[in-house]
Structure formats: C-alpha cells, structure tokens
PQR file with spaces between the fields and no chain letter, atoms N, CA, C, O and H, PARSE charges and radii, in Angstrom:
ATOM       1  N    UNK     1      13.914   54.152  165.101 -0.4000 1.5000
ATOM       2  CA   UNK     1      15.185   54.850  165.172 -0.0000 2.0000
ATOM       3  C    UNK     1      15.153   55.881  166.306  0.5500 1.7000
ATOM       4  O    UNK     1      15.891   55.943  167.289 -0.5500 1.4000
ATOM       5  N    UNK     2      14.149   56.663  165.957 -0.4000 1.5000
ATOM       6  CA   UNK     2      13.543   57.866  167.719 -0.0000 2.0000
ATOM       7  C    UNK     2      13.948   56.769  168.921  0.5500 1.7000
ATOM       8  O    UNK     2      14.779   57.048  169.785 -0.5500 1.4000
ATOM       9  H    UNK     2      13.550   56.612  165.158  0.4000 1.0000
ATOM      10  N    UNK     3      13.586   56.104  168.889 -0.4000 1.5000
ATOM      11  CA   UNK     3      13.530   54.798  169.826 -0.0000 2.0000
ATOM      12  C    UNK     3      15.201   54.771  170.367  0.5500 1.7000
ATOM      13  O    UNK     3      15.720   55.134  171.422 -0.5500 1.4000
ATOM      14  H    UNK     3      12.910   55.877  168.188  0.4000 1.0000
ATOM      15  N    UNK     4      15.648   54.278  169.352 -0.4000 1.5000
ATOM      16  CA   UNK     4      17.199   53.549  169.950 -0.0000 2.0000
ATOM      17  C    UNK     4      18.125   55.373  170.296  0.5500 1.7000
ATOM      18  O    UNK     4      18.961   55.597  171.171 -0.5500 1.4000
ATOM      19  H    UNK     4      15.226   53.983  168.495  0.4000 1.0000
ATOM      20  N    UNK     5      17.723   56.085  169.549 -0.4000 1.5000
ATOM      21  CA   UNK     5      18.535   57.511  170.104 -0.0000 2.0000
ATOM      22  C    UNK     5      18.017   57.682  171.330  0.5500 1.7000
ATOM      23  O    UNK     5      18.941   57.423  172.101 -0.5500 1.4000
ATOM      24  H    UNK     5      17.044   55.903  168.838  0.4000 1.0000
ATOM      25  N    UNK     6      17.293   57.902  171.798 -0.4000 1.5000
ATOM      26  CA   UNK     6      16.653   57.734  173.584 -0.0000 2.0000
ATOM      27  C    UNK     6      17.636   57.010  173.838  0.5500 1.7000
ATOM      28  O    UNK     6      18.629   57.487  174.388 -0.5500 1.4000
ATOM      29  H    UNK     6      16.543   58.112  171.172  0.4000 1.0000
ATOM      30  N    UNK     7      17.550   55.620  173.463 -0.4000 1.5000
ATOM      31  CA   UNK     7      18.288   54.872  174.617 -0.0000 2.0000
ATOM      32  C    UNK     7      19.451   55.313  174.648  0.5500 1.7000
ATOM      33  O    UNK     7      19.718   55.364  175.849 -0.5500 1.4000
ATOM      34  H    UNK     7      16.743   55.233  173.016  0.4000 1.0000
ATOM      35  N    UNK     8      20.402   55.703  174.019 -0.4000 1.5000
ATOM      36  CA   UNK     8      21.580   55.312  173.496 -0.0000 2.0000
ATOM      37  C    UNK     8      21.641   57.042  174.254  0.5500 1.7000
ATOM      38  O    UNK     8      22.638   57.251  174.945 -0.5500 1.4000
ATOM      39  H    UNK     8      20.185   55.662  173.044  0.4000 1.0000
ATOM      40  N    UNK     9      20.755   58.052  174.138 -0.4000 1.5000
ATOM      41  CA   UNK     9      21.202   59.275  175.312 -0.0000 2.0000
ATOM      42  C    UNK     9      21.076   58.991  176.318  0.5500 1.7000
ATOM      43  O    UNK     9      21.699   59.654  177.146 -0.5500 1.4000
ATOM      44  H    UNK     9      19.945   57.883  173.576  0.4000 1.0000
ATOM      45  N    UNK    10      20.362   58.059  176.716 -0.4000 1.5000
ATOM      46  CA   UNK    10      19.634   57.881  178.817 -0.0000 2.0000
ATOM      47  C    UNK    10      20.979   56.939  178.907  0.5500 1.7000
ATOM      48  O    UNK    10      21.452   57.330  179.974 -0.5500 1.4000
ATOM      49  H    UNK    10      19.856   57.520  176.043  0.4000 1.0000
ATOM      50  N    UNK    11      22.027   55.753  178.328 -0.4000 1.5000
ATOM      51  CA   UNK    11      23.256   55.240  178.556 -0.0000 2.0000
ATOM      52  C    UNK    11      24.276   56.162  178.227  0.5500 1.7000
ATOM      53  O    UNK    11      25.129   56.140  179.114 -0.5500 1.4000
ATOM      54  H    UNK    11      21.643   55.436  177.461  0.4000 1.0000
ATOM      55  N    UNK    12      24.563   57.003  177.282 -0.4000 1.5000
ATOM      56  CA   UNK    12      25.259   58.042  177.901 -0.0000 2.0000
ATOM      57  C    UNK    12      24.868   59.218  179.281  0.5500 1.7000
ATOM      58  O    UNK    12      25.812   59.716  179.894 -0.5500 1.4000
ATOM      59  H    UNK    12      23.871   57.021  176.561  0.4000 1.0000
ATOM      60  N    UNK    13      24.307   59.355  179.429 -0.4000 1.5000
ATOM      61  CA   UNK    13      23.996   60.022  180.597 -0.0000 2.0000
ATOM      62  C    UNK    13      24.122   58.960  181.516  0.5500 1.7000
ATOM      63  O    UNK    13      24.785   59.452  182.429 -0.5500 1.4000
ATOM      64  H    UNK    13      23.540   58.951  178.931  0.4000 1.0000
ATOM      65  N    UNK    14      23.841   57.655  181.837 -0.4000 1.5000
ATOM      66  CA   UNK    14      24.421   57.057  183.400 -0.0000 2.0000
ATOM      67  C    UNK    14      25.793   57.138  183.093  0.5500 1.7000
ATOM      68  O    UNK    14      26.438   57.610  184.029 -0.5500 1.4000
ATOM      69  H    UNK    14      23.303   57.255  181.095  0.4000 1.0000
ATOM      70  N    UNK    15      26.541   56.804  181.986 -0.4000 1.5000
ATOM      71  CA   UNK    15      28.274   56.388  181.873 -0.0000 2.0000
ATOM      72  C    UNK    15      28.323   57.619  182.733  0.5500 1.7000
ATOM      73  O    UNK    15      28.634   57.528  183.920 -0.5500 1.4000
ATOM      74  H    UNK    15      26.017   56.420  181.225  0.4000 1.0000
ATOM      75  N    UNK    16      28.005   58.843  182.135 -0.4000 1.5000
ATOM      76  CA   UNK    16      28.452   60.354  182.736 -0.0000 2.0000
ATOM      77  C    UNK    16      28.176   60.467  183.671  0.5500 1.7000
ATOM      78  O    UNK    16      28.940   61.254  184.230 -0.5500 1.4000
ATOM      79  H    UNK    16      27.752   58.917  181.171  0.4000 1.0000
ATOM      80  N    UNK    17      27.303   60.046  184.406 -0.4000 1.5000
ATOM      81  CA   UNK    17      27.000   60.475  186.090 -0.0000 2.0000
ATOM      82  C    UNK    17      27.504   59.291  186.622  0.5500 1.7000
ATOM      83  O    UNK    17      27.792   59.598  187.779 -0.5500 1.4000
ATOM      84  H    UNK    17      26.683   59.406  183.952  0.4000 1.0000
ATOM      85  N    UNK    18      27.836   57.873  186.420 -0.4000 1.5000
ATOM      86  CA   UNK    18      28.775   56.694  187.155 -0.0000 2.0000
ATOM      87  C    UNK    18      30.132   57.466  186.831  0.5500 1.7000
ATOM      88  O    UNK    18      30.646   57.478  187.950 -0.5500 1.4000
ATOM      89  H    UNK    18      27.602   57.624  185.480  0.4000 1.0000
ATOM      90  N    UNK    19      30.888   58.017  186.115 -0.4000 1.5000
ATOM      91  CA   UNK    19      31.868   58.368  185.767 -0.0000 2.0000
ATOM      92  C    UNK    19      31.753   59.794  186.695  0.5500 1.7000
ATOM      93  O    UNK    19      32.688   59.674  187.486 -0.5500 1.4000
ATOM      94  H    UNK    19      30.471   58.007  185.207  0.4000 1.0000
ATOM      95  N    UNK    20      31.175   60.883  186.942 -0.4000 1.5000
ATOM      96  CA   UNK    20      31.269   61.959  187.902 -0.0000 2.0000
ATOM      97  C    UNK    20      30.701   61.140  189.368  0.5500 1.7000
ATOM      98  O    UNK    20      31.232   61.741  190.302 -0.5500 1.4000
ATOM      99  H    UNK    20      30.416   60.980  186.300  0.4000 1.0000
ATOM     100  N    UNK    21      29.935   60.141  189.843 -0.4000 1.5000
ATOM     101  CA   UNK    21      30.200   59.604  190.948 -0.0000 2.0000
ATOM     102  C    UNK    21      31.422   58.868  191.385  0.5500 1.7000
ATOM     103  O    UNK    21      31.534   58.706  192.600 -0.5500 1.4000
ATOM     104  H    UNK    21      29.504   59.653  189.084  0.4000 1.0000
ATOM     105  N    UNK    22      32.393   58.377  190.579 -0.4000 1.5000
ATOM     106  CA   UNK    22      33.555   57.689  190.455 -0.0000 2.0000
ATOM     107  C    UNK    22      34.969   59.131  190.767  0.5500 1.7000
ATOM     108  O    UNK    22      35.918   59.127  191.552 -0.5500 1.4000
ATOM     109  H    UNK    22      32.301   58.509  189.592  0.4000 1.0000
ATOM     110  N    UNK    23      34.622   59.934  190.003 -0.4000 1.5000
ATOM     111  CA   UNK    23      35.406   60.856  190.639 -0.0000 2.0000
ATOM     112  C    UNK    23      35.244   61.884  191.733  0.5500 1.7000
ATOM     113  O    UNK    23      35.976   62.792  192.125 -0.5500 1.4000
ATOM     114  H    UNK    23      33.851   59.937  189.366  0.4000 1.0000
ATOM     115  N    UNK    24      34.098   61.468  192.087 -0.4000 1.5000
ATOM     116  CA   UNK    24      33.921   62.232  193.223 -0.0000 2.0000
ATOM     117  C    UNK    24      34.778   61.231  194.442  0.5500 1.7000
ATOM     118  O    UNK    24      35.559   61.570  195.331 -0.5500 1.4000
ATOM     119  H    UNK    24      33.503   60.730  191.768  0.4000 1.0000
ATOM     120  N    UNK    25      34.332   60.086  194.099 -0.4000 1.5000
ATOM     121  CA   UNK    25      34.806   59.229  195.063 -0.0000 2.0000
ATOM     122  C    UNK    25      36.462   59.468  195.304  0.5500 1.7000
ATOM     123  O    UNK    25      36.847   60.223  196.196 -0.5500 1.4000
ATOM     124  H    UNK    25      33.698   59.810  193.377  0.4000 1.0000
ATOM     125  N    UNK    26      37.166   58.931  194.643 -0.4000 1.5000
ATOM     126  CA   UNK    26      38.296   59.177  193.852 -0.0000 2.0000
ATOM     127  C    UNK    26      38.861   60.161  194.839  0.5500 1.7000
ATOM     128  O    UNK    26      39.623   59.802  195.737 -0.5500 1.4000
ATOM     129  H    UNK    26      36.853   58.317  193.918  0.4000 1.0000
ATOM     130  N    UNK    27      38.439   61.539  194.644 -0.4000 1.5000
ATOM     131  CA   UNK    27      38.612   62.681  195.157 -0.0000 2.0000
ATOM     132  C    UNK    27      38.640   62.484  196.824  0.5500 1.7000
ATOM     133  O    UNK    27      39.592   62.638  197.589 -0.5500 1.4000
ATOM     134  H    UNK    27      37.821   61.831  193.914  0.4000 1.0000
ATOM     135  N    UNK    28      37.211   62.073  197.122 -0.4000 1.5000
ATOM     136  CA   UNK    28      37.447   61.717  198.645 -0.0000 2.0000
ATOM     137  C    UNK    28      38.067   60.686  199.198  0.5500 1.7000
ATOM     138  O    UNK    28      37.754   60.275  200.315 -0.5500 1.4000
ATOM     139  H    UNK    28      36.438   61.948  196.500  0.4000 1.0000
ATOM     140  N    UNK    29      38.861   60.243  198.592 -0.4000 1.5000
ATOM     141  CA   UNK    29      39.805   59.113  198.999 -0.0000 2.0000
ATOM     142  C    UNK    29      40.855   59.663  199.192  0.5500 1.7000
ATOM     143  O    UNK    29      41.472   59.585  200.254 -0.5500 1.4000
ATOM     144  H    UNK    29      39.116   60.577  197.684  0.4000 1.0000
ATOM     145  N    UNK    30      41.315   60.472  197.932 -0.4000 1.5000
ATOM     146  CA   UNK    30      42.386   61.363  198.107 -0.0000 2.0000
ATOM     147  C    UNK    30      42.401   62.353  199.429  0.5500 1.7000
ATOM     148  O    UNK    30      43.354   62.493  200.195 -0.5500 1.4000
ATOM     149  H    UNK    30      40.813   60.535  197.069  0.4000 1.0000
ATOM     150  N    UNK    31      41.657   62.732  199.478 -0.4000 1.5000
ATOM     151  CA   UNK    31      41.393   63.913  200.182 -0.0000 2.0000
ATOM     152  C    UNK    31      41.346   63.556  201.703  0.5500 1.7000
ATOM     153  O    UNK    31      41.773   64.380  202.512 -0.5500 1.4000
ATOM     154  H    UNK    31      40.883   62.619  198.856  0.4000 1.0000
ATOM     155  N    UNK    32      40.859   62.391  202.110 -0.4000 1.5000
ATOM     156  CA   UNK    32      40.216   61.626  203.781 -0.0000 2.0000
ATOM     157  C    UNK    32      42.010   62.252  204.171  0.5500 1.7000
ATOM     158  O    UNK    32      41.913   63.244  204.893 -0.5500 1.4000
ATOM     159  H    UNK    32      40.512   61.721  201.453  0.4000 1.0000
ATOM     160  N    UNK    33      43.111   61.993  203.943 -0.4000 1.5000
ATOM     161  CA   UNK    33      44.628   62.169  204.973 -0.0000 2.0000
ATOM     162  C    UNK    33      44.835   61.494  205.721  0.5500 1.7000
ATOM     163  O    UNK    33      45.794   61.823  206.419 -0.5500 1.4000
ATOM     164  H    UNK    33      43.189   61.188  203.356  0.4000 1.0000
ATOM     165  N    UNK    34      44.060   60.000  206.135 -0.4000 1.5000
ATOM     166  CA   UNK    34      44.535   59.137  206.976 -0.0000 2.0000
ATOM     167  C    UNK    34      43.633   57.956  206.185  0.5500 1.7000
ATOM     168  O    UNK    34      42.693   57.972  205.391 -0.5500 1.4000
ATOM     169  H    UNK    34      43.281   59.732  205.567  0.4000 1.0000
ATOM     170  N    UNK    35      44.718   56.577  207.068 -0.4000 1.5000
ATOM     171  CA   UNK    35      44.577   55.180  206.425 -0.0000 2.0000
ATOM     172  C    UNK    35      43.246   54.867  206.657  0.5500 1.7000
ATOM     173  O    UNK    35      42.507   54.294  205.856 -0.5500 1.4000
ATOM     174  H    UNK    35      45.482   56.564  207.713  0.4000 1.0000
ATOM     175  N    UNK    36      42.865   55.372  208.113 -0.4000 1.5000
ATOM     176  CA   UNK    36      41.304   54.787  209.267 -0.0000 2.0000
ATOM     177  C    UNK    36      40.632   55.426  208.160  0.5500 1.7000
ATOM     178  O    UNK    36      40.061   54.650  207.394 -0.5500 1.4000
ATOM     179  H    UNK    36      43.465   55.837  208.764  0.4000 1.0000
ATOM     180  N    UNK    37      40.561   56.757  207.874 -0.4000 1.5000
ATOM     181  CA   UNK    37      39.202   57.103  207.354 -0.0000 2.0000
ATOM     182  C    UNK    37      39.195   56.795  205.754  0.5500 1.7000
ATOM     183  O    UNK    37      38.234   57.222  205.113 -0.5500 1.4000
ATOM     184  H    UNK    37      41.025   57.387  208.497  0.4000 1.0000
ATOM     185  N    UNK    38      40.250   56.053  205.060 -0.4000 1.5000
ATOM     186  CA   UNK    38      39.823   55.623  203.881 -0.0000 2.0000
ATOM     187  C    UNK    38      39.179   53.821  204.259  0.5500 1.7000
ATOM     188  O    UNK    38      38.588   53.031  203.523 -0.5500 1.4000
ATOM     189  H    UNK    38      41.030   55.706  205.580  0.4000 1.0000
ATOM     190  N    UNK    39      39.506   53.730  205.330 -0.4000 1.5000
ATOM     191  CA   UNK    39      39.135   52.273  205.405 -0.0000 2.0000
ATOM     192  C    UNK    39      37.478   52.376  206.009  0.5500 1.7000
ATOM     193  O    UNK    39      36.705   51.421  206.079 -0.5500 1.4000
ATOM     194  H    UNK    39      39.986   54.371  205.928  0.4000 1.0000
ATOM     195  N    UNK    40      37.187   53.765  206.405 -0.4000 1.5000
ATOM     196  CA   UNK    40      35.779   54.039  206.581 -0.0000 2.0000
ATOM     197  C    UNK    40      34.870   53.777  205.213  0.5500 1.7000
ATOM     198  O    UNK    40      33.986   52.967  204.933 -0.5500 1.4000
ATOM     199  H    UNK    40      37.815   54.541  206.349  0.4000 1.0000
ATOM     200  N    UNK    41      35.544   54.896  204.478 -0.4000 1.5000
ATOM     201  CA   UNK    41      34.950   55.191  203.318 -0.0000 2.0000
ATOM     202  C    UNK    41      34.957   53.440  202.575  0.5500 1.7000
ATOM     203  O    UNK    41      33.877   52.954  202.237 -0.5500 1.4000
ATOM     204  H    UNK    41      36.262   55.554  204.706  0.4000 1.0000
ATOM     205  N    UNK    42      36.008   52.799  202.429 -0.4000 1.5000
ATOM     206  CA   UNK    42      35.475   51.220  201.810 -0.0000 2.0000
ATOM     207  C    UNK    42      34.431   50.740  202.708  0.5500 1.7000
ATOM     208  O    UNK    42      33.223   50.580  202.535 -0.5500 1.4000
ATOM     209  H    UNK    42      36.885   53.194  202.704  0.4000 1.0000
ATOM     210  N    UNK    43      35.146   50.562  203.647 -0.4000 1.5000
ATOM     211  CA   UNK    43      34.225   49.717  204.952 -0.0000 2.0000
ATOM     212  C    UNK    43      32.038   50.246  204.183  0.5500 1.7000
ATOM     213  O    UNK    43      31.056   49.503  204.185 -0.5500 1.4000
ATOM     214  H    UNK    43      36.128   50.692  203.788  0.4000 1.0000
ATOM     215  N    UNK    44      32.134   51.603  203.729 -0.4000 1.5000
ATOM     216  CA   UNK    44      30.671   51.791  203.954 -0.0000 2.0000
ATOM     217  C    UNK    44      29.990   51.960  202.515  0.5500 1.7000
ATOM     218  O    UNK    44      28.886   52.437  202.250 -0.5500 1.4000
ATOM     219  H    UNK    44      32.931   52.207  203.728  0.4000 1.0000
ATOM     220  N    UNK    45      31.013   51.408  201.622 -0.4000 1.5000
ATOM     221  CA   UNK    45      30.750   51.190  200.278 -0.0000 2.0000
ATOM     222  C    UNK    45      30.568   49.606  200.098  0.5500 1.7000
ATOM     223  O    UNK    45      30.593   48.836  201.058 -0.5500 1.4000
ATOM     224  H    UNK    45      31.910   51.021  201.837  0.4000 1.0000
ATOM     225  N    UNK    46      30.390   49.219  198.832 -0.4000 1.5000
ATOM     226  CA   UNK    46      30.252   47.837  198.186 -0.0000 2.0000
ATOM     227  C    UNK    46      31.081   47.342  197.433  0.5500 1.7000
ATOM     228  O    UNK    46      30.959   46.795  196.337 -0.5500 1.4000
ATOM     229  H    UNK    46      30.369   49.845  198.052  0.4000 1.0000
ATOM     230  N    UNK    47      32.323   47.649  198.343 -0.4000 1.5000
ATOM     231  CA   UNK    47      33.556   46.741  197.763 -0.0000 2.0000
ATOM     232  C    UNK    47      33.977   45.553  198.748  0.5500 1.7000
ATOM     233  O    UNK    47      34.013   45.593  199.978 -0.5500 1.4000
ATOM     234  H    UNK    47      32.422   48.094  199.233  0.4000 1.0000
ATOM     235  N    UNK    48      34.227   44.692  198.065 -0.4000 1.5000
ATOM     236  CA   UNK    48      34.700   43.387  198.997 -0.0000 2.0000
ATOM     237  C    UNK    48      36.428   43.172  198.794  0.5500 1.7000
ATOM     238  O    UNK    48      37.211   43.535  197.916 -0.5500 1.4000
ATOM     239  H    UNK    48      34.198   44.660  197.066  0.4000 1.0000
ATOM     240  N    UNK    49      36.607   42.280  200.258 -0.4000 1.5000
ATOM     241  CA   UNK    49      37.917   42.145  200.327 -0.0000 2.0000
ATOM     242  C    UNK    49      38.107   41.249  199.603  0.5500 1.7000
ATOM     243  O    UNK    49      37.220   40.444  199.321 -0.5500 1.4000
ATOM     244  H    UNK    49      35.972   41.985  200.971  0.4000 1.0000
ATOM     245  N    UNK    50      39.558   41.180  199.047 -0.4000 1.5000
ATOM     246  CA   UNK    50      39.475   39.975  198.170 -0.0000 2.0000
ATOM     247  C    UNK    50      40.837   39.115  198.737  0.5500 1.7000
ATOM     248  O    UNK    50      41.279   39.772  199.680 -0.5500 1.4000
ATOM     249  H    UNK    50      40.279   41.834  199.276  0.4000 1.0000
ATOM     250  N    UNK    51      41.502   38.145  198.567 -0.4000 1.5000
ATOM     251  CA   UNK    51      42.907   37.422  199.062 -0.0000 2.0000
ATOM     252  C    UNK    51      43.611   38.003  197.879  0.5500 1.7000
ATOM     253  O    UNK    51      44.452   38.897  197.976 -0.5500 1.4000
ATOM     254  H    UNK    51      41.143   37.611  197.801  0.4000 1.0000
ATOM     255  N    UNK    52      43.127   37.308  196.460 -0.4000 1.5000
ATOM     256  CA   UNK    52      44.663   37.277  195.893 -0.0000 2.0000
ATOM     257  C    UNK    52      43.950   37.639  194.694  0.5500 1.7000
ATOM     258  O    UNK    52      42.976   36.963  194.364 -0.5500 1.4000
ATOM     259  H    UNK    52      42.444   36.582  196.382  0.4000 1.0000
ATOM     260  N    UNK    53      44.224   38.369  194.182 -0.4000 1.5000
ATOM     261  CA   UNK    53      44.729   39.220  192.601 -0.0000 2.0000
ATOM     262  C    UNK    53      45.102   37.979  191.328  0.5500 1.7000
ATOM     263  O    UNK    53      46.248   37.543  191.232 -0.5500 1.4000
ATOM     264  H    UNK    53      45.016   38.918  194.451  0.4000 1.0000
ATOM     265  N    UNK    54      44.297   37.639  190.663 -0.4000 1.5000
ATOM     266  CA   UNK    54      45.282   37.060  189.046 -0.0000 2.0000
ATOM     267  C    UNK    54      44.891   38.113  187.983  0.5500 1.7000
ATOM     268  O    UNK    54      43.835   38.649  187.647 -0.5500 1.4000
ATOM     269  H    UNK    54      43.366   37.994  190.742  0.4000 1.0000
ATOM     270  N    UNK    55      45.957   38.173  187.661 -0.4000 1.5000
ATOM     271  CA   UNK    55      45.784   39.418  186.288 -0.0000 2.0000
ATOM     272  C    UNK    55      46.318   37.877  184.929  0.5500 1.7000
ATOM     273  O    UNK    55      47.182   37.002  184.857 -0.5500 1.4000
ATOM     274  H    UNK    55      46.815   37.738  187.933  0.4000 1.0000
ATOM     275  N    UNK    56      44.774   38.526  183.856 -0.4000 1.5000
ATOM     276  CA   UNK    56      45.074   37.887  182.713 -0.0000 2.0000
ATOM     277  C    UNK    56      45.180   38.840  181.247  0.5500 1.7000
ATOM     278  O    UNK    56      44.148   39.327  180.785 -0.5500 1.4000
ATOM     279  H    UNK    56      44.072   39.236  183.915  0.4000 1.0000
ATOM     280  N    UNK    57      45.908   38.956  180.879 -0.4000 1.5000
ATOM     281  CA   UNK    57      46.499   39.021  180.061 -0.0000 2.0000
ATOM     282  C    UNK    57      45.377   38.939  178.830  0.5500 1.7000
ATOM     283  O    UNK    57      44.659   37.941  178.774 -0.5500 1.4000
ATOM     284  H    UNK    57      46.746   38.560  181.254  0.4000 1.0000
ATOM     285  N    UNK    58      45.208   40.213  177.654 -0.4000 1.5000
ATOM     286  CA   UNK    58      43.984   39.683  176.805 -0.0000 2.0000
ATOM     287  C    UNK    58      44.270   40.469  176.109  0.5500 1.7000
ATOM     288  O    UNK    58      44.366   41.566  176.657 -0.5500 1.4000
ATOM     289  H    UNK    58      45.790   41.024  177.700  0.4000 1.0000
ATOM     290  N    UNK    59      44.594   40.451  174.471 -0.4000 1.5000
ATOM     291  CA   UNK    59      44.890   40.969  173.776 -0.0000 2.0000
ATOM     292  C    UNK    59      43.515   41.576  172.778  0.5500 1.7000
ATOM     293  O    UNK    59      42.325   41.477  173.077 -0.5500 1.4000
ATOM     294  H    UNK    59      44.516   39.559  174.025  0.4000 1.0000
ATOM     295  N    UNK    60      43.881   41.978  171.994 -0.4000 1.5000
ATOM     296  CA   UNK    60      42.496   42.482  171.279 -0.0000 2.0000
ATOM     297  C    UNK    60      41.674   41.734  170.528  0.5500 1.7000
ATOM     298  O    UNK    60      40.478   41.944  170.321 -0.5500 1.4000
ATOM     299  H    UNK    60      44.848   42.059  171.752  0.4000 1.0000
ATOM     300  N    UNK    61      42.381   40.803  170.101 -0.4000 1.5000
ATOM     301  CA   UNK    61      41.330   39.502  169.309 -0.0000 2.0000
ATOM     302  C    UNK    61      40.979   38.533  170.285  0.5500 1.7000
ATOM     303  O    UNK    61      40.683   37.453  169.773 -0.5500 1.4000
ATOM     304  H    UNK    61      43.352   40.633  170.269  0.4000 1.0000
ATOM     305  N    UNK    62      40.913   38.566  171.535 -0.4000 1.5000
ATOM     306  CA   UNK    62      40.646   37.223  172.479 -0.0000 2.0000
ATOM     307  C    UNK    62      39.181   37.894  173.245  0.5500 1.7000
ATOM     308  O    UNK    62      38.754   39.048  173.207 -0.5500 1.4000
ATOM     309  H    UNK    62      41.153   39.443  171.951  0.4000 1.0000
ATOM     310  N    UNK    63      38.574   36.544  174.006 -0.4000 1.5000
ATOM     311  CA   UNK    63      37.886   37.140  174.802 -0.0000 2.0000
ATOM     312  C    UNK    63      37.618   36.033  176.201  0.5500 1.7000
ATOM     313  O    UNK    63      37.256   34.861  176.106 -0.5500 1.4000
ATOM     314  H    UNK    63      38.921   35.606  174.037  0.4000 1.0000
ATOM     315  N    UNK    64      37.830   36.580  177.128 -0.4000 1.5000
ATOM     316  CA   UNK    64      37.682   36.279  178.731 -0.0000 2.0000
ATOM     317  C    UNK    64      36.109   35.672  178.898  0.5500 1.7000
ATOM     318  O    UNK    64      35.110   36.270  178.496 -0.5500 1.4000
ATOM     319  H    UNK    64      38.125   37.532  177.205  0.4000 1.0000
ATOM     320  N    UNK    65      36.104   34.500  179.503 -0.4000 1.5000
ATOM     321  CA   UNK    65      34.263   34.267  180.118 -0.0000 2.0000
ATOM     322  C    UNK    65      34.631   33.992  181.318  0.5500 1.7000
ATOM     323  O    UNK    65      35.798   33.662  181.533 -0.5500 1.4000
ATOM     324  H    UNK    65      36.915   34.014  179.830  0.4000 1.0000
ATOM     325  N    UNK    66      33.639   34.082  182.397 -0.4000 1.5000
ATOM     326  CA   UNK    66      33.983   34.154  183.665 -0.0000 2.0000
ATOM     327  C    UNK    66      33.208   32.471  184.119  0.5500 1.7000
ATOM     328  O    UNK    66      33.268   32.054  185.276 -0.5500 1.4000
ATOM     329  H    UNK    66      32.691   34.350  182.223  0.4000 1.0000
C-alpha cells in the first residue's frame, strides 16, 4: 500500500508540472504579439502539422481505439 501511495504522489506531481509547463506555454503564445514568432515557438516544439481535423463524437459509455 506504502508502495502504490508513492506512485500515485510522483503521477500527481508530473500531471502538476505537465499542467504548469502547459501554461506556461499557453502564456507565451499569448504573449509572442505576432503570427512569425508564434510560428517560431511551434516550429521549435513537437507539434506536427496536420491537413485535416475529424472530430468524433463519444459519449460516456463508448470508447475510441486508434
């Protein structure tokens, strides 16, 4: 039981620091004031371009596999 409370604090603590790196980001996106330097900030992150968007639809009893 000692065991799984460790884990279960060291995964709350990344959610909390991915979640304060996410708004930091966030923030400097907001904040850059031009199109070039948010396309810096993707350009030097690990997001990819994508073409086309499908949004599906998933209610609470269903579940999505990729």
């Amino acid at each position: 039981m000692t065991r799984d409370i460790h884990l279960v604090k060291e995964y709350n603590d990344e959610v909390r620091s991915a979640l304060e790196n996410n708004r930091k980001t966030e923030y400097g996106f907001l904040s850059s004031g031009s199109v070039a330097e948010a396309e810096e900030r993707i350009e030097g992150s690990d997001f990819i371009r994508v073409g086309q968007i499908h949004y599906i639809d998933i209610s609470s009893h269903q579940m999505a596999l990729k």
